[in-house]
C-alpha positions as CSV (number, residue, x, y, z in Angstrom):
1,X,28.9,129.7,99.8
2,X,28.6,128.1,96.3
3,X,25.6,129.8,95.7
4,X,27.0,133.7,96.4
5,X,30.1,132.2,94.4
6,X,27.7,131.5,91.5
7,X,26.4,134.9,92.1
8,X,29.6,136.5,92.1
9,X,30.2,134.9,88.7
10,X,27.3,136.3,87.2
11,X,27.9,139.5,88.2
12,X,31.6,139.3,86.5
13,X,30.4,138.2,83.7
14,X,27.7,140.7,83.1
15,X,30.2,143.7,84.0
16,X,32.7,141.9,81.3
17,X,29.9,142.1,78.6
18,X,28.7,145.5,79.8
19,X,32.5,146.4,79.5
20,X,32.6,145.0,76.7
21,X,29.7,146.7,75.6
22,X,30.9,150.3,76.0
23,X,34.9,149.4,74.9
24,X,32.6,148.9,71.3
25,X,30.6,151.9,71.8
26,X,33.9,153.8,72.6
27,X,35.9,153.0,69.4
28,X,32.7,153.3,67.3
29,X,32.7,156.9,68.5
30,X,36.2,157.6,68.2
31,X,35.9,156.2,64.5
32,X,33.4,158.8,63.7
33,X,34.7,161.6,65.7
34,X,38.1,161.1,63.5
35,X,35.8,160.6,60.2
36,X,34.1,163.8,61.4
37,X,37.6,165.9,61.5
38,X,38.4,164.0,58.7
39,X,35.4,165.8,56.6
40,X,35.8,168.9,58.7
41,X,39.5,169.2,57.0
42,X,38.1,168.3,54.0
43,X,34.5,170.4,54.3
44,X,36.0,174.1,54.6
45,X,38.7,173.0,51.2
46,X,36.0,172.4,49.0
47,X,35.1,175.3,48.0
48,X,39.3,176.2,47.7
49,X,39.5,172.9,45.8
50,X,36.3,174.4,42.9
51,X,38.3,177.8,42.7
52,X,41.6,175.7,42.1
53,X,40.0,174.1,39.1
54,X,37.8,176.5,38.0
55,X,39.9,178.9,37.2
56,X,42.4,176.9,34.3
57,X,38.7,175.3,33.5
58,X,37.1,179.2,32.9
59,X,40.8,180.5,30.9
60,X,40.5,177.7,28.4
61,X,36.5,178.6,28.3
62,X,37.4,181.6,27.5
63,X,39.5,181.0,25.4
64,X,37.8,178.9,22.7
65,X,35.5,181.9,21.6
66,X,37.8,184.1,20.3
67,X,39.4,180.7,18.5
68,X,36.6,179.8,16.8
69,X,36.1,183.6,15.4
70,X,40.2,183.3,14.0
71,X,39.6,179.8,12.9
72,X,37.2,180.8,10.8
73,X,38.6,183.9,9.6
74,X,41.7,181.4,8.6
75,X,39.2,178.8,6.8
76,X,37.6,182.5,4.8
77,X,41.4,183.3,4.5
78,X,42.4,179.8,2.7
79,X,38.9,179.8,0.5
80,X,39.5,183.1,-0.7
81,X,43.3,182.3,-1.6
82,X,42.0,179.3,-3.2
83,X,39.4,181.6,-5.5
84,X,41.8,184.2,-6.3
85,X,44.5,181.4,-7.1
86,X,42.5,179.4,-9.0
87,X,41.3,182.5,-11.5
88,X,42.6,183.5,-15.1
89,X,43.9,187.0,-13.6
90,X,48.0,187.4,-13.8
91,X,50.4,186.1,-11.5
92,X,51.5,189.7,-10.5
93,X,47.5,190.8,-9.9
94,X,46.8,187.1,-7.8
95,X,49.5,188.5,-5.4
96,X,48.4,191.8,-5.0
97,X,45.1,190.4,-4.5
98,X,46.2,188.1,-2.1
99,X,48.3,190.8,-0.1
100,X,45.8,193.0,0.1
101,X,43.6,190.8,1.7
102,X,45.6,189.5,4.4
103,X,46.6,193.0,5.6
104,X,43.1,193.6,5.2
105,X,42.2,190.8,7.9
106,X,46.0,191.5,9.2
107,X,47.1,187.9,8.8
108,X,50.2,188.3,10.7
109,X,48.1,188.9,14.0
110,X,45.6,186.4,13.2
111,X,48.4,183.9,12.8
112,X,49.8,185.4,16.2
113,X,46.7,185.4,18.1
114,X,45.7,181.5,17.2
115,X,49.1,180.6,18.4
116,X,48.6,182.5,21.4
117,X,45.1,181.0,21.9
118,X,46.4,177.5,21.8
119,X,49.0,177.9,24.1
120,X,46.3,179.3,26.3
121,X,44.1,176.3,26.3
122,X,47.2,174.6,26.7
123,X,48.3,176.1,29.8
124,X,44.8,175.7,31.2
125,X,44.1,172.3,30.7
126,X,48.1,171.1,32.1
127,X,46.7,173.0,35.1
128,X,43.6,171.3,35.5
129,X,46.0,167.7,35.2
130,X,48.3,168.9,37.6
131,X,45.4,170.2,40.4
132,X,43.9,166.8,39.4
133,X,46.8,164.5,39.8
134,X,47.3,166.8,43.2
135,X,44.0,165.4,44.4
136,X,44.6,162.1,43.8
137,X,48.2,162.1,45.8
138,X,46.4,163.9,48.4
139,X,43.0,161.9,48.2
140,X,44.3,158.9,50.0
141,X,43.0,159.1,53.3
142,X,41.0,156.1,53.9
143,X,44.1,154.2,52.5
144,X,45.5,152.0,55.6
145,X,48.3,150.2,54.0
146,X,52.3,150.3,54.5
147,X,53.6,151.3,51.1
148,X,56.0,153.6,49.7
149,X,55.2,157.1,49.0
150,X,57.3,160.4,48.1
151,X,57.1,162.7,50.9
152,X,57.4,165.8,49.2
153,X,55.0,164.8,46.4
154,X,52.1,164.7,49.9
155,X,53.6,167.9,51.2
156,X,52.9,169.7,47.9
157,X,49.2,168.0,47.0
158,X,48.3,169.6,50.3
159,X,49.6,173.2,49.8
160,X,47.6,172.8,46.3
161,X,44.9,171.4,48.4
162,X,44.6,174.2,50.9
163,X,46.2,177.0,48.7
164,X,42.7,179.0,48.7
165,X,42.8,179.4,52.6
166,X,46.6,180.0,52.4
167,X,45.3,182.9,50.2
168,X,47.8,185.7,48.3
169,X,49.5,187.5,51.4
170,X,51.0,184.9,52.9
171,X,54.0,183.6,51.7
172,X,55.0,179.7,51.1
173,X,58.6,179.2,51.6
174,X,59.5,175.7,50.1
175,X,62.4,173.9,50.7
176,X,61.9,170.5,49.6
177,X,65.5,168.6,49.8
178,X,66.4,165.3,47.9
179,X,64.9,162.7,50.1
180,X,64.2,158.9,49.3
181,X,60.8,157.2,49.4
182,X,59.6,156.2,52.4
183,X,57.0,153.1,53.3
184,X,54.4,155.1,55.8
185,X,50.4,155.7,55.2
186,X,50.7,158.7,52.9
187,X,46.8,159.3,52.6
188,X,46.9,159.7,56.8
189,X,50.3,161.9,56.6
190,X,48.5,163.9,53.9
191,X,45.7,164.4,56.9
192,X,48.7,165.0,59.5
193,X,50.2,167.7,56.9
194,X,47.0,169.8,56.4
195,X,46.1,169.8,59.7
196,X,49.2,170.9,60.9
197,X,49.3,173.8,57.7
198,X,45.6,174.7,58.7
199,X,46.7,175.9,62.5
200,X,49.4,177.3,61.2
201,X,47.4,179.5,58.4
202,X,44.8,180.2,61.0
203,X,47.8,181.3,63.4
204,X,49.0,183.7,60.7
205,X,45.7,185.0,60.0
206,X,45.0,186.2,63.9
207,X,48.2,187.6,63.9
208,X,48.2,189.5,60.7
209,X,43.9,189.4,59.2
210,X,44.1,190.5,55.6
211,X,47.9,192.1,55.7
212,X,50.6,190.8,54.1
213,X,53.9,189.7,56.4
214,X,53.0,186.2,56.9
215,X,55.2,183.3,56.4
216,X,54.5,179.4,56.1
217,X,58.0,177.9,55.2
218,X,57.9,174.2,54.9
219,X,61.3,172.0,54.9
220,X,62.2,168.2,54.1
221,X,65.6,167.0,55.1
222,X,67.0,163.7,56.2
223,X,69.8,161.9,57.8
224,X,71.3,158.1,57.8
225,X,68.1,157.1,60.4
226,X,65.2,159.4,59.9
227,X,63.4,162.1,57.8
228,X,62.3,165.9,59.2
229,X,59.8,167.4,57.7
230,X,59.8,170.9,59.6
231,X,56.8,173.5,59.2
232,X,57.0,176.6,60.4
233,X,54.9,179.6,60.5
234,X,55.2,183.6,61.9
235,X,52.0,183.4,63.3
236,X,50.6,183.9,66.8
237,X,52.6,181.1,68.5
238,X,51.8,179.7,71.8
239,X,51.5,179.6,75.9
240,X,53.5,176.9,77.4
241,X,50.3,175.8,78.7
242,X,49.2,175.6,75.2
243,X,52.0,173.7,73.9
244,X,51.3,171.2,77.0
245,X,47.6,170.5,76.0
246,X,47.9,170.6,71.7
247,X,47.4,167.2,71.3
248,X,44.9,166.6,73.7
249,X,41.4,165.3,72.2
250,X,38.9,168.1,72.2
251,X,41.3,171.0,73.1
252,X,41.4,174.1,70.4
253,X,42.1,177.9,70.9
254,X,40.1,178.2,68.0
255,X,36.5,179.6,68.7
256,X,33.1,177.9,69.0
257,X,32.4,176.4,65.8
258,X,35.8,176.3,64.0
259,X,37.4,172.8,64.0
260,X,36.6,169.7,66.1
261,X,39.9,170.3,68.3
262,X,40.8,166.3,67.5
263,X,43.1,168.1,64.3
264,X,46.3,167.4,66.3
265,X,45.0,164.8,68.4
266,X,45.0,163.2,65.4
267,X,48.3,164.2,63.8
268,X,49.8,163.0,67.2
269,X,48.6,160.1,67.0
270,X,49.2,159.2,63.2
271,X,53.0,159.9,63.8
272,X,52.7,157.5,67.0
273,X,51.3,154.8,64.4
274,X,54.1,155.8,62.2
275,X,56.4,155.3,65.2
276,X,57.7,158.5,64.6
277,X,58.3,161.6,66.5
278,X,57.2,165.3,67.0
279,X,58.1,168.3,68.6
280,X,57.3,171.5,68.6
281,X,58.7,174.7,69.2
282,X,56.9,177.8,70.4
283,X,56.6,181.5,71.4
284,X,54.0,183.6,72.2
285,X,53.9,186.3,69.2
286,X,56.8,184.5,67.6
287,X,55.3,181.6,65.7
288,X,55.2,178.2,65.7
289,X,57.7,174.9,64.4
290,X,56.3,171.4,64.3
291,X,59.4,169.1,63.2
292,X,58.1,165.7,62.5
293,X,60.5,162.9,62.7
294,X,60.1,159.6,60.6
295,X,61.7,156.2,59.9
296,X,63.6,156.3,56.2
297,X,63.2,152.4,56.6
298,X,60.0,150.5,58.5
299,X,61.5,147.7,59.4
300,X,60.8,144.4,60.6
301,X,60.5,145.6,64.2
302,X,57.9,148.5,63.7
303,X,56.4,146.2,61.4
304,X,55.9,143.6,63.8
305,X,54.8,146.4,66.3
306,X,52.2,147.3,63.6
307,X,50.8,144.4,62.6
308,X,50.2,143.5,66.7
309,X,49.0,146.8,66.8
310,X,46.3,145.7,63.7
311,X,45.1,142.3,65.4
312,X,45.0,143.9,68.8
């Protein structure tokens, strides 16, 4: 008897280490599944992301050229004003010199088209900060702690973010209301929002391919207890079978090869962690609302829940 119980024992314990074995094994995987989604998101905005900046980058490039040529037509300009000021000729015959050889290089333009110039290179290079600083905000998706972040600020770094495969004929509705700073994970809301915006773009783009008529309208609100951010699109919509599966891991309607199907897997879970909510609203042919719901104050309770959540 003592010696089957002995027997018994080892057994449990090396089905508890085994157990324990794959549990580790499990959450490895699901760590790089979600880093894989993670740079699947991030893989097909790259090339977006280069045309973002590239294009403010190439309008001051181009740009500096034609300053150069006026710049130095303004330093000839000056010398030869100097010369013809500096000579023993008349007053009157210095400024009939001098008039007729700025409408000979047609001064006024010049002066006109170096102004114009600057403003260019101007314009190009508060672009480039702004697409910049858009990154950063958005950029923040390995960030896992509480602190306080301006919703509408992530919600417009990912529209800059993904504004390449949102592309010219659809149209981004934004009405972004006067909300208060939340404490949440903004690097892994940014990750909720583009996931969300990517279905809905790709949604929009069956329905519609190349044509204009599509509609992503995006909407921050908020009440004494919670803020909405709604986003809506005109797009294909969905099944109610669909709807019933959308955050299952692995599921897409997407085909072979587009997407991981963990997108909203992911954003489910994310507004779980958030102890939030989400709901969607659906119809085949219609288009599609997700309304996310989330805490305007993380208090001490979903902190606690959090923290347990952490250690566990």
């Amino acid at each position: 008897m003592e010696h089957k119980v002995e027997e018994r024992t080892f057994e449990l314990v090396e089905t508890n280490k085994n157990l324990s074995k794959t549990l580790t094994d499990l959450k490895e995987a699901q760590t790089q599944l979600v880093e894989a989604e993670k740079m699947a998101s991030l893989g097909q905005l790259t090339a977006g992301i280069a045309h973002e900046i590239n294009n403010p980058i190439n309008f001051v490039s181009a740009n500096i050229e034609p300053l150069k040529r006026d710049v130095d037509l303004l330093v000839d300009a000056i010398q030869t004003m100097e010369n013809v000021g500096l000579s023993e000729i008349p007053v009157s015959k210095k400024q009939q010199q001098i008039d007729e050889y700025k409408e000979e290089i047609d001064f006024d333009y010049l002066k006109l088209e170096i102004g114009q110039l600057l403003n260019g290179i101007h314009e190009g290079a508060s672009r480039t900060a702004e697409i910049v600083k858009g990154l950063k905000i958005f950029a923040r998706l390995d960030e896992d702690d509480l602190k306080k972040a301006d919703i509408n600020e992530g919600l417009a770094s990912t529209l800059l973010v993904a504004n390449n495969i949102i592309g010219k004929n659809i149209r981004v509705i934004r009405n972004f209301g006067q909300i208060p700073v939340i404490e949440c994970f903004p690097g892994k809301l940014n990750q909720v929002f583009l996931n969300i915006i990517s279905n809905a773009i790709y949604a929009i783009d069956e329905k519609f391919g190349k044509e204009p008529g599509g509609v992503l309208e995006i909407t921050t609100a908020c009440d004494e207890k919670y803020l909405l951010i709604t986003i809506a699109d005109n797009g294909t919509g969905m099944s109610e079978a669909t709807k019933n599966k959308i955050f299952e891991p692995f599921f897409t309607t997407k085909n072979v090869g587009v997407g991981t199907g963990l997108g909203m897997s992911i954003v489910y879970n994310t507004i779980k962690k958030h102890h939030g909510e989400i709901y969607i609203n659906s119809a085949e042919g219609e288009g599609t609302t997700f309304i996310l719901k989330l805490h305007l104050i993380f208090d001490e309770y979903l902190l606690e829940d959090y923290q347990s959540e952490q250690h566990g």
